[in-house]
C-alpha positions in Angstrom: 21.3 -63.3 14.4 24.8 -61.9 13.6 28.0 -63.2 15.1 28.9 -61.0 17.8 31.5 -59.2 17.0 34.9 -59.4 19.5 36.3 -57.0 21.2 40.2 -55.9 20.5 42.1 -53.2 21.4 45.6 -52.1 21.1 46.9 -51.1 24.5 45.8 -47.0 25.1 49.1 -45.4 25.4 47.2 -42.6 28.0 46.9 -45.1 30.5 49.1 -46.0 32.7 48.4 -49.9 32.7 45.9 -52.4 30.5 44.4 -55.4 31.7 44.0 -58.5 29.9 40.1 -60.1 29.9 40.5 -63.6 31.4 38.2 -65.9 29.3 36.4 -65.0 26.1 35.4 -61.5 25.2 32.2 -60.2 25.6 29.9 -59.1 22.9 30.8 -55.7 21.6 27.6 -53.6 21.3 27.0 -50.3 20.5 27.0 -47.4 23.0 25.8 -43.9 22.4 27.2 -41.4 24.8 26.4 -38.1 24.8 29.5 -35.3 24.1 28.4 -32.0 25.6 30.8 -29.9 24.0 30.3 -26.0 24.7 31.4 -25.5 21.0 31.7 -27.3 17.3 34.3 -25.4 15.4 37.5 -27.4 15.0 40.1 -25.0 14.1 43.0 -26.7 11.4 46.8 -25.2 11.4 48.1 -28.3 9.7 50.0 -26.6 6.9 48.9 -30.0 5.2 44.9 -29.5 5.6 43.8 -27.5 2.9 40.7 -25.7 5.0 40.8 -24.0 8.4 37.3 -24.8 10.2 35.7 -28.5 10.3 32.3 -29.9 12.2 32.6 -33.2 13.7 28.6 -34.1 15.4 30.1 -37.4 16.5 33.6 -38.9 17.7 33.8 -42.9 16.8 32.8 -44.1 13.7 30.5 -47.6 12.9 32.0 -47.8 9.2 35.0 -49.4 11.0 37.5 -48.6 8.8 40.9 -50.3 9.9 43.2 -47.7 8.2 40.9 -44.7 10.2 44.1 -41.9 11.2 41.1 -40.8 14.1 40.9 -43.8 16.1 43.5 -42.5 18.7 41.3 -39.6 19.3 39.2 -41.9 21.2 42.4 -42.9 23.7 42.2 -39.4 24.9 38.9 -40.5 26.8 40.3 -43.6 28.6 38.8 -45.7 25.4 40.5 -48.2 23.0 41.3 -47.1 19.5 40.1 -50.6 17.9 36.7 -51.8 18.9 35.6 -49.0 21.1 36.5 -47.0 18.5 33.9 -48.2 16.3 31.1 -49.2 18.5 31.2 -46.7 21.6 30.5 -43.9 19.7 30.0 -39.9 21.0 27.3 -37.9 19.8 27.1 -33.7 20.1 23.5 -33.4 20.4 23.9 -29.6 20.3 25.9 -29.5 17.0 23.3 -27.1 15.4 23.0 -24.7 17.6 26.4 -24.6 18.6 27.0 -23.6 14.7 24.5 -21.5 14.7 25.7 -19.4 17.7 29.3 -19.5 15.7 28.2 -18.1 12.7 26.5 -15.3 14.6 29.3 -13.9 16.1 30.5 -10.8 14.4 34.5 -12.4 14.0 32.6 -15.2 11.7 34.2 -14.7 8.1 32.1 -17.2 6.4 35.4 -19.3 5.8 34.0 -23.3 4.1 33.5 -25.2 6.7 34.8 -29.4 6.2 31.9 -31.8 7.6 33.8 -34.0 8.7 37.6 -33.4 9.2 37.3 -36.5 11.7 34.7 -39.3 11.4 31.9 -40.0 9.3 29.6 -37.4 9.5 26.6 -39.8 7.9 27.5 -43.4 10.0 24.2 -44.7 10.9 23.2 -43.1 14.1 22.7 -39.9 12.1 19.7 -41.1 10.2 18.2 -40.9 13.9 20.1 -37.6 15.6 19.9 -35.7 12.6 22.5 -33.7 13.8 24.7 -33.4 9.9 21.4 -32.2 8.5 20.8 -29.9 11.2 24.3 -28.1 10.7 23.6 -28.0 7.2 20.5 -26.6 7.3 22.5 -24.0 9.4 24.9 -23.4 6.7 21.7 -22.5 4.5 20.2 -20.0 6.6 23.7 -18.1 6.7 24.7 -18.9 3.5 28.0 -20.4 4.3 29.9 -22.8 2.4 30.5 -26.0 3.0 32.0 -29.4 1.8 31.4 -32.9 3.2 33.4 -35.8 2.9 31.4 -39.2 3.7 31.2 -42.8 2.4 27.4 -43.0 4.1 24.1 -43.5 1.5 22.6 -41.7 4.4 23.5 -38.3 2.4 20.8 -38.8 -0.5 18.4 -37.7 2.4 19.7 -34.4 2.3 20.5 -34.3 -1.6 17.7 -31.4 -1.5 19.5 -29.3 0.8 22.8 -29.4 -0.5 21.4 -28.4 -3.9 20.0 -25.8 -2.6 23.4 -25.1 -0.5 25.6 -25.4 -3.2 23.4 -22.6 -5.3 23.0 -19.8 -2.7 26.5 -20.0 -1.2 28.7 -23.2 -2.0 29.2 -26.9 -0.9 30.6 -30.0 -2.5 30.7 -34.0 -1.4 33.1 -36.3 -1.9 32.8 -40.0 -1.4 35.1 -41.9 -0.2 35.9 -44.7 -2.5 39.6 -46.3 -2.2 39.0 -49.7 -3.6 37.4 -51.3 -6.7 37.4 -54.8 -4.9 34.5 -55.5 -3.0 36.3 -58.3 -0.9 39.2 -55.9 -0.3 36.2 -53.3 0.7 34.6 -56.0 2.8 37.8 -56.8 5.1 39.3 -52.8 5.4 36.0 -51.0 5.3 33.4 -53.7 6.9 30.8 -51.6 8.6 30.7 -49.0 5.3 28.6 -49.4 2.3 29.4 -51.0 -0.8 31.2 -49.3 -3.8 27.9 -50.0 -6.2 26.0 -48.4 -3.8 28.7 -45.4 -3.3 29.0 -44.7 -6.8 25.4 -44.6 -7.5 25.1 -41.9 -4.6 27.3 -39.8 -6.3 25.6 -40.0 -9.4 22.5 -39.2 -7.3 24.2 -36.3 -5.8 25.1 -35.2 -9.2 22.0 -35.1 -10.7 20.7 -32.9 -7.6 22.4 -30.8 -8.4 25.3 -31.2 -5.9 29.0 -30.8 -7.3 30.4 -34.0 -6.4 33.8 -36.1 -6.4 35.7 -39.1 -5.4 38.3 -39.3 -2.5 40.7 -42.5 -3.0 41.7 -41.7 0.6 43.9 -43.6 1.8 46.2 -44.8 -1.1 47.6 -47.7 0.5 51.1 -49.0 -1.6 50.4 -52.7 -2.8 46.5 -53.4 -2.1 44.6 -50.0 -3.8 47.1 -47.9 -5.9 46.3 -50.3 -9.2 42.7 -49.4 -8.9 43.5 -45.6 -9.4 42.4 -45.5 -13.1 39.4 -47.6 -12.5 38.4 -45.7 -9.5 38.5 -42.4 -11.1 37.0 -43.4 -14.8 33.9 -44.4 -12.9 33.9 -41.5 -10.7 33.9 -39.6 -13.7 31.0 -42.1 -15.4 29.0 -41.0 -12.6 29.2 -37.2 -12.6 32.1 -36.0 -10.4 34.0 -33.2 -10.9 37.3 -33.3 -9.1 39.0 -35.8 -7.4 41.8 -36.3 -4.2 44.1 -38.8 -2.8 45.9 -39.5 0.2 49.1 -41.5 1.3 48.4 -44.0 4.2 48.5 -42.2 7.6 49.5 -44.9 10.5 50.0 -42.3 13.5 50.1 -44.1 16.9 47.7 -47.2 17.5 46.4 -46.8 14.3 49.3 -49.4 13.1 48.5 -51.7 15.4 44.9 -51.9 14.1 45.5 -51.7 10.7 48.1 -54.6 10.6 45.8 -56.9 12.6 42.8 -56.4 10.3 45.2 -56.7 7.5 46.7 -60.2 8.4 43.3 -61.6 9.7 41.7 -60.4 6.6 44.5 -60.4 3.9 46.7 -62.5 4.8 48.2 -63.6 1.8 48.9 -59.9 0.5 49.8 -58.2 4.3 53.7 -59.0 3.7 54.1 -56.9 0.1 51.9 -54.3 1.6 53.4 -54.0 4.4 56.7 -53.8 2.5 55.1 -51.3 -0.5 54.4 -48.7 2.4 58.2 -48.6 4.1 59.4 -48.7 0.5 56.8 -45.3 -0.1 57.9 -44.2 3.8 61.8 -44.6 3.2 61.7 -47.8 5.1 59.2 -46.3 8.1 55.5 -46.8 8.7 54.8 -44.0 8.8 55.8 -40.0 8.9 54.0 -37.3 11.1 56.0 -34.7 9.9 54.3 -31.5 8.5 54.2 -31.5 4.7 55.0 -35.7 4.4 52.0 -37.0 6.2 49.8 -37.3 3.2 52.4 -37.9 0.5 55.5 -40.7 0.4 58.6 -40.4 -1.3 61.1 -43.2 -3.2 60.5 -44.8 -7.0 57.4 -46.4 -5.8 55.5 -43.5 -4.5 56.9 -41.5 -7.8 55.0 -44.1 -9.6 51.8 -43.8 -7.9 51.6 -40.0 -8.6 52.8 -40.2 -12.3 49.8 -42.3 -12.4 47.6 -40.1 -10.7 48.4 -37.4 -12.8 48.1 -39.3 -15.9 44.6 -40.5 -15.4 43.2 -37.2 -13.6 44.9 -35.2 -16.4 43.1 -37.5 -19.3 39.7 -37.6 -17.5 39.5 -33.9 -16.9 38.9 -33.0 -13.4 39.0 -29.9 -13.1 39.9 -29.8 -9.0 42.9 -32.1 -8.0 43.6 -31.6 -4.2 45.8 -34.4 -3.9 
């Protein structure tokens, strides 16, 4: 049986008071509740986003992922960012038929559409909702593009579909892949697959037929940025096509959780990468501002891109979003 795992959460800044648990924590065990949202499209006017409409079936994600920019999205429900974010999770049972209604309407352009702008859109209770597959299969019968971002095995399911998605209209994956270290995967990512199995997804995927790539989202200064070349040389081994990155987002109670998992975790490196990110922030944690969310600034960050550049420049990738 596995150790229960604790409960922790940083205090919800929506709330006008937290209480403290007297005693030891209870178990923290998953909860599905059911979202009845009366629609699906998530419209983007971040100048920063590069698409305009995104799906989201669920809200909480089991991968866990302590550097997650969406775990304050579940403070707006009276929840904790930390472990309620990861095991009380929000399902949309109506997800495909709420696309489907969408793309019927005669203001429908047939824009891409991101699965998922949010949270995983393959974590595990999808292999039992279907709901992903069921939006997808939506995209199909109306020809619309689409492109998924996921770090879930759960997607070779549907490797079919997206073939035949990315022939009669367009779609793409990405996988999520920011470390080469499985121990450093283990302690930031610990309810997501491993990076064997991510990379041999992809080169599933690409054999289906599905235009894939690799996301080294988030770049975080001191603990991922040297595995850069490595990262994208076996993306490339395996059959993706383009490739994106992203600067370390710490908006609200994200820090809170990330810096936790990091010194329980990593405590040995937390200190320089703790000081690697103010040095690529200009001595903040973080910046929300339009057009500096997803990129730093300073000699260090400099560094970081002139590496990107190099590597995505001698390996070819012919789509570079980041």
């Amino acid at each position: 049986m596995p150790e229960p795992k604790r409960i922790w959460n940083p205090p919800n800044p929506y709330l006008t008071e937290h209480r403290e648990l007297l005693g030891e924590p209870p178990p923290a065990e998953l909860e599905v509740y059911e979202d009845r949202s009366k629609s699906i499209l998530s419209r983007n006017d971040s100048p920063d986003i590069g698409f305009r409409w995104s799906v989201n079936p669920y809200r909480g994600c089991f991968h866990a992922c302590g550097y997650c920019f969406a775990r304050p999205t579940h403070e707006y429900f009276g929840l904790g960012a930390g472990t309620d974010f990861e095991r009380k999770i929000f399902v949309k049972p109506r997800a495909p038929q709420l696309l489907e209604q969408a793309f019927r309407r005669p203001s429908w352009k047939g824009e891409l559409v991101v699965f998922s702008g949010v949270t995983d859109c393959y974590q595990p209770l999808e292999a039992a909702w279907k709901l992903t597959r069921g939006c997808l299969e939506a995209c199909l019968a109306f020809r619309n593009p689409a492109a998924l971002i996921t770090k879930s095995l759960l997607i070779r399911r549907d490797a079919a579909l997206l073939a035949a998605l990315a022939r009669q209209a367009q779609a793409s994956v990405a996988l999520s892949i920011p470390f080469l270290d499985e121990d450093v995967a283990r302690a930031m990512e610990p309810g997501a697959p491993t990076i064997r199995r991510r990379f041999e997804t992809m080169e599933l995927l690409a054999k289906a037929g599905v235009p894939v790539g690799i996301g080294v989202a988030p770049v975080i200064p001191g603990l991922n940025d040297e595995a850069i070349p490595g990262l994208l040389q076996e993306a490339k081994r395996r059959g993706a096509q383009f490739a994106f990155h992203t600067l370390l987002r710490l908006p609200g109670s994200v820090k809170a959780v990330f810096f936790r998992r990091l010194w329980e975790q990593l405590p040995l490196r937390a200190a320089k990468v703790e000081h690697r990110i103010r040095e690529s922030r200009a001595g903040q944690l973080y910046d929300s501002r339009f057009g500096h969310r997803h990129h730093g600034e300073g000699a260090y960050w400099d560094s970081i891109e002139q590496l990107w550049r190099l590597w995505t420049r001698r390996l070819g990738f012919d789509r570079d979003s980041g």
